[in-house]
C-alpha positions in Angstrom: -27.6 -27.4 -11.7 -24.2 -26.5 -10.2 -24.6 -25.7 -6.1 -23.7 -22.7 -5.3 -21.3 -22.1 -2.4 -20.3 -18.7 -0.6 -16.9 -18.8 1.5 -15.3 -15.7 3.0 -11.8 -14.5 1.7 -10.6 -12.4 4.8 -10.1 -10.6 6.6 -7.4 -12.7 7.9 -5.7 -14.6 4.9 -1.7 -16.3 4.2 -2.1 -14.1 0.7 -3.6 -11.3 2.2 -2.2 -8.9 4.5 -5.1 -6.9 5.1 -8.2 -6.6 7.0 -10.6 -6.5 4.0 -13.1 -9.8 3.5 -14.1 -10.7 0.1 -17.4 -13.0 0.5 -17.0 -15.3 -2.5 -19.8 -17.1 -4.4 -18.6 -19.6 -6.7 -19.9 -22.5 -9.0 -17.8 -25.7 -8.4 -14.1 -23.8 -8.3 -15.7 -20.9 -10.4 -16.1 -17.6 -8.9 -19.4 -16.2 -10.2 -20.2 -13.3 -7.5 -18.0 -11.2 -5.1 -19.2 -8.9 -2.2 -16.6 -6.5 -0.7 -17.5 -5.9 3.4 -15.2 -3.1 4.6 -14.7 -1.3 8.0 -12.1 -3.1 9.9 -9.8 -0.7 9.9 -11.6 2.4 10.1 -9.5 5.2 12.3 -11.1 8.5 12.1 -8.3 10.5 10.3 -9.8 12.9 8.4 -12.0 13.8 11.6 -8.9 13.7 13.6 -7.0 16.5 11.3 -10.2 19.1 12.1 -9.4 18.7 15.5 -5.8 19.5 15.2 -3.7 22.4 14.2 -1.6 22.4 10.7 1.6 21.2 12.3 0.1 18.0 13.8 -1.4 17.1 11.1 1.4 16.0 9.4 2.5 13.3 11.7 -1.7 12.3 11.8 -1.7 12.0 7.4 1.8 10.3 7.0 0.6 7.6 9.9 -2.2 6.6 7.5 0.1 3.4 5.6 3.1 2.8 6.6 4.2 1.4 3.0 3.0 5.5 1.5 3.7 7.1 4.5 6.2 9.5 2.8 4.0 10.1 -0.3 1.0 10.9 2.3 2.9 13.4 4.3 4.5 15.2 0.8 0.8 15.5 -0.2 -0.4 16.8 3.0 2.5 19.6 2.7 1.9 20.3 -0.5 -1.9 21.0 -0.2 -1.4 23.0 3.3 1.6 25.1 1.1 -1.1 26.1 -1.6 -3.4 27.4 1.2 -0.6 30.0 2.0 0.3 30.6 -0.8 4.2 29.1 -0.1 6.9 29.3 -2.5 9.6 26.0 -2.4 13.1 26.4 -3.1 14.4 24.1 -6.4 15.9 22.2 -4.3 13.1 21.5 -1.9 11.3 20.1 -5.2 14.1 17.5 -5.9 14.6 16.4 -2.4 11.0 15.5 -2.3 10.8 13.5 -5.7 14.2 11.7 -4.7 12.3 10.4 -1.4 9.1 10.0 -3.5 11.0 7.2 -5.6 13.0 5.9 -3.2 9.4 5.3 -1.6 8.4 3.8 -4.8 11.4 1.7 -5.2 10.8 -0.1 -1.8 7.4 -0.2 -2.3 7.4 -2.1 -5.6 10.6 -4.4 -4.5 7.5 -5.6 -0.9 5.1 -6.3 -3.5 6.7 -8.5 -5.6 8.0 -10.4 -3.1 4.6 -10.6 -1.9 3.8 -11.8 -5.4 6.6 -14.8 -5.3 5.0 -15.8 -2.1 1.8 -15.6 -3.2 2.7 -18.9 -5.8 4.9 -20.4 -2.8 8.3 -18.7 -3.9 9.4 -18.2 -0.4 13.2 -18.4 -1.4 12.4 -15.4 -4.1 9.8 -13.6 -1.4 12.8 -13.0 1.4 15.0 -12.2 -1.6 13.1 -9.4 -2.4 12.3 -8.5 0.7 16.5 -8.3 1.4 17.0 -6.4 -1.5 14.5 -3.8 -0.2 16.4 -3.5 2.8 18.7 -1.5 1.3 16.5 1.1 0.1 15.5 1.3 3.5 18.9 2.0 5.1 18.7 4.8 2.3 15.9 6.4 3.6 17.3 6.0 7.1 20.5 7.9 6.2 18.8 10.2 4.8 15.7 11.3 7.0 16.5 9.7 10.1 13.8 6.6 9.4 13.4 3.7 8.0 8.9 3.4 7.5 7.4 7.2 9.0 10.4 9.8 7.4 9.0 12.7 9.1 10.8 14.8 6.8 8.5 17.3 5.3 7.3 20.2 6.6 5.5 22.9 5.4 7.6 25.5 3.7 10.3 22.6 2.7 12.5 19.8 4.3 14.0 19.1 7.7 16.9 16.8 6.0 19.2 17.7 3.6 21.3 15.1 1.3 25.0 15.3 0.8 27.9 15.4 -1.5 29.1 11.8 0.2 25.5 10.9 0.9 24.7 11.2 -3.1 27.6 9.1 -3.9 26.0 6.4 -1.4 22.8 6.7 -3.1 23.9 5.9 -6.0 26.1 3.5 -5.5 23.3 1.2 -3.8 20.5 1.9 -5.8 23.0 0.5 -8.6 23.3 -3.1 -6.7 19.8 -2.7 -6.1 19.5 -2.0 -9.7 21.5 -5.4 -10.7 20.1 -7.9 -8.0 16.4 -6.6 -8.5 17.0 -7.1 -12.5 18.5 -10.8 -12.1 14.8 -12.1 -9.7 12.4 -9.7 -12.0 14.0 -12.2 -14.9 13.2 -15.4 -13.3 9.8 -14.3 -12.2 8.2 -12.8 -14.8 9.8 -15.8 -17.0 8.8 -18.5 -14.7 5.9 -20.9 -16.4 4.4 -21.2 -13.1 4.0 -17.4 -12.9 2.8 -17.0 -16.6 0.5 -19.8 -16.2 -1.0 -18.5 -13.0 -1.4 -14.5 -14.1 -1.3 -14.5 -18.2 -5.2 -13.9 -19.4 -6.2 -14.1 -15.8 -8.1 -11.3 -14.2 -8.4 -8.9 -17.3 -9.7 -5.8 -16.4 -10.0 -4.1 -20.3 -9.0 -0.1 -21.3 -13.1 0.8 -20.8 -13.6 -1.4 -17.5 -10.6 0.3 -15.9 -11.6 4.1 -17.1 -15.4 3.5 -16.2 -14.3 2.0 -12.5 -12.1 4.9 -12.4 -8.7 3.1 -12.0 -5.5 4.5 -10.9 -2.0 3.7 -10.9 -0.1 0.6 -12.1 -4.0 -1.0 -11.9 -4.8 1.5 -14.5 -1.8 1.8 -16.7 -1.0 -2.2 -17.1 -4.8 -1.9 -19.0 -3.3 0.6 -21.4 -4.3 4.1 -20.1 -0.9 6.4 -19.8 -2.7 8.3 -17.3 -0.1 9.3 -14.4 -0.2 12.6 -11.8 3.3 13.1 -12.2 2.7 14.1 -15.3 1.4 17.4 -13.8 4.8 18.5 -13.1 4.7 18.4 -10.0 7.6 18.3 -7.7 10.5 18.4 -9.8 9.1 15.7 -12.5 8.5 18.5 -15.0 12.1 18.5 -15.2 13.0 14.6 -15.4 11.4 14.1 -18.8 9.3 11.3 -17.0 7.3 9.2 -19.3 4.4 6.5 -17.7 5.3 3.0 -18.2 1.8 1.0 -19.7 0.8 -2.6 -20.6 -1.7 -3.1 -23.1 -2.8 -6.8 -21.6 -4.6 -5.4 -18.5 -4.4 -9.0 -16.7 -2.7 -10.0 -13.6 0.6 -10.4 -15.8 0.2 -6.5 -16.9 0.0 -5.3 -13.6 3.3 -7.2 -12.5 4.8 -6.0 -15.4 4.3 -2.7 -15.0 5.5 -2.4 -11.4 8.6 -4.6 -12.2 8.9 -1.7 -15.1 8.3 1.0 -12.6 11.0 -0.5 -9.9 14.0 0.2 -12.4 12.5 3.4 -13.7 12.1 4.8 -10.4 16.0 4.0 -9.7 16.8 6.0 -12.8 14.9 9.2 -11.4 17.1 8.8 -8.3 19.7 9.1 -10.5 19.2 11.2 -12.6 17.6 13.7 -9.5 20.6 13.3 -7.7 22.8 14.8 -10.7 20.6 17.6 -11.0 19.6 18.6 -7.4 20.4 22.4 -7.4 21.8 24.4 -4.7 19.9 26.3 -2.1 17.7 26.0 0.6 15.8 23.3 2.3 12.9 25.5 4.0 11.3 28.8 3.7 10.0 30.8 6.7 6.2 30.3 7.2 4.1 32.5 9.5 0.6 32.8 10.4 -2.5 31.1 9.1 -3.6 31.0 6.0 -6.7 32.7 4.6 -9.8 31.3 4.7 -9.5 29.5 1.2 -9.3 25.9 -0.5 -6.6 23.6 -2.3 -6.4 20.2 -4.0 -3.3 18.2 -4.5 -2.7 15.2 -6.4 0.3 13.3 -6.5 1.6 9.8 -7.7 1.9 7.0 -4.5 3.5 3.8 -5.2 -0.2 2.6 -6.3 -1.6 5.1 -7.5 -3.0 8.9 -7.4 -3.5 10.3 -4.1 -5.8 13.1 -3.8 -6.0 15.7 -1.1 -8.6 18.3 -0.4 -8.2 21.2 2.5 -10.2 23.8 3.1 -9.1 26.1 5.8 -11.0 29.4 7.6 -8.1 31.3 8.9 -7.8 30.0 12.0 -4.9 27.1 12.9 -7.4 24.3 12.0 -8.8 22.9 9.0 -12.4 23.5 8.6 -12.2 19.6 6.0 -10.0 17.7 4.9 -10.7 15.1 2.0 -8.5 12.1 1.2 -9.0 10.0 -1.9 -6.3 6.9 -1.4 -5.5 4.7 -5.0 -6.7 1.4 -3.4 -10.1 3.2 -2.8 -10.4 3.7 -6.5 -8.9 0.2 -7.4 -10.9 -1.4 -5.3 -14.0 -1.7 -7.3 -12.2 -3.7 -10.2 -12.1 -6.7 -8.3 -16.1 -6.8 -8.9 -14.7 -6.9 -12.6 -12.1 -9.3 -12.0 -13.0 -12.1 -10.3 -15.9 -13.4 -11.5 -15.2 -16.4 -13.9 -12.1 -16.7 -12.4 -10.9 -20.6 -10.4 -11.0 -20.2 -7.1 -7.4 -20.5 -6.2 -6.8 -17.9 -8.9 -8.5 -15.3 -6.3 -5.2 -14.9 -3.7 -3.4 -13.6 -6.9 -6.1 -11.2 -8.6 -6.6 -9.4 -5.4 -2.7 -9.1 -5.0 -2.3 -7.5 -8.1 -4.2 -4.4 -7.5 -2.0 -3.8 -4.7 -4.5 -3.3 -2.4 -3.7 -1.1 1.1 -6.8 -1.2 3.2 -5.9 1.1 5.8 -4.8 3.7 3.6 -8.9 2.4 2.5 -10.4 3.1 5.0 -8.5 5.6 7.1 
């Protein structure tokens, strides 16, 4: 009878760069039982928002990742504006789904060249990673950072984007366009790659709906399932359609976020040319009545859910945050089992996962 072995993946691993430990059983080099242990990186955040007025709480939600950190605080606004009621200019709208893809765009470009390094492609990892640099100068220009924006607030924006400043956009998201299409080739091509992700990890369509799935996780398994397609924001507008892989494997889920990468440029774009006229905030005063509000929205992984309930005073009586990685998480159980061990760095790679967005 094979001897069984347990090791511990984590929390501090090359592959993974995040304070999550997987405790491995496996069979020889087979992986036949997985046991999460989570609550390194627990901070308090949804406690710490009861404790502090509306305002604050911004800064507190959008300090949760720094990879999301815009998408966190658009949510955050977005909940706290339906406790009002607030109305947002048009152009609010597309200001906010510009940054939201620009967030996207970086976010992808970090994770596959955390991908290329993951199979030793350090050449191809910093290449990425330089590419992704750009984007980041974008979001510099235009909200004054480069990781925490600190742009939204409620009632609208604190940044505006200009004429010139459009033309810049553009401009650079077409290079990024160009140099990010001539890696994606190599990599998805590569037989090393294909060999390494093709067939492995496959998470089917009824796996990833039962484990309730979001995100690229979700979609490279064959579910179109995407909050943008809510409308919210300006994507109502942008005739945005959610990009799916039918394989569900570790291939799928690289293949949709390479996918994703290019389509998120193309919302830039096509944003920009559309972004109406008008104004960037509306006036907001007093505290909102003693009510409740949701808001979901699409992160660079995945849906993001907010809850608020307020009680008319300048504090939140709860907020509730349901991160994508939370509901990701549980399809490693499904994933790694009967998998090689060396094929575990990968499959937990290619849920994206974000740990302190986790476990908050």
């Amino acid at each position: 009878m094979p001897t069984r072995t347990t090791v511990p993946f984590g929390p501090q691993h090359p592959v993974l760069p995040e304070p999550i430990q997987l405790r491995l059983t496996y069979e020889d080099e087979k992986v036949v039982e997985v046991m999460p242990v989570i609550g390194y990186g627990h901070r308090g955040i949804e406690k710490a928002c009861e404790l502090h007025e509306y305002a604050k709480n911004i800064y507190v939600c959008e300090r949760i990742c720094g990879i999301c950190s815009y998408q966190h605080s658009a949510t955050v606004v977005e909940v706290m504006e339906k406790l009002w009621p607030v109305e947002i200019t048009p152009r609010v709208k597309y200001l906010r789904t510009i940054w939201a893809e620009m967030s996207r765009t970086h976010s992808h470009l970090l994770w596959l060249g955390l991908l290329a390094d993951a199979f030793g492609f350090e050449s191809m990892f910093l290449q990425f990673w330089r590419i992704r640099e750009k984007v980041l100068d974008l979001l510099e220009m235009t909200t004054g950072h480069r990781v925490i924006q600190s742009v939204n607030v409620v009632g609208g924006v604190r940044r505006n984007i200009s004429e010139d400043q459009k033309k810049i956009i553009i401009d650079v998201l077409e290079t990024v366009r160009k140099e990010s299409n001539d890696l994606v080739t190599v990599l998805i091509n590569d037989y090393t790659v294909k060999a390494r992700t093709v067939g492995v990890g496959v998470l089917t369509k009824e796996q990833a709906v039962s484990l309730g799935c979001v995100g690229p996780t979700l979609r490279a398994s064959g579910v179109a399932e995407d909050a943008r397609l809510t409308g919210y924001d300006a994507y109502g507008e942008l005739n945005y359609e959610p990009i799916v892989e039918n394989a569900g494997d570790c291939y799928a889920r690289a293949l949709v976020r390479a996918r994703e990468l290019f389509q998120a440029i193309d919302l830039q774009i096509v944003a920009l040319g559309k972004l109406p006229e008008g104004e960037i905030a509306v006036k907001v005063k007093g505290n909102p009545k003693a009510n409740e509000a949701i808001m979901r929205t699409e992160a660079p992984r995945g849906e993001l859910f907010y809850y608020a309930k307020g009680n008319g005073t300048r504090n939140l009586e709860r907020l509730k945050i349901r991160t994508p990685t939370f509901a990701n998480l549980p399809s490693v159980l499904v994933m790694l089992p009967g998998c090689q061990l060396a094929d575990v760095p990968v499959n937990v790679l290619s849920i994206d996962p974000c740990i302190s967005c986790t476990e908050r």
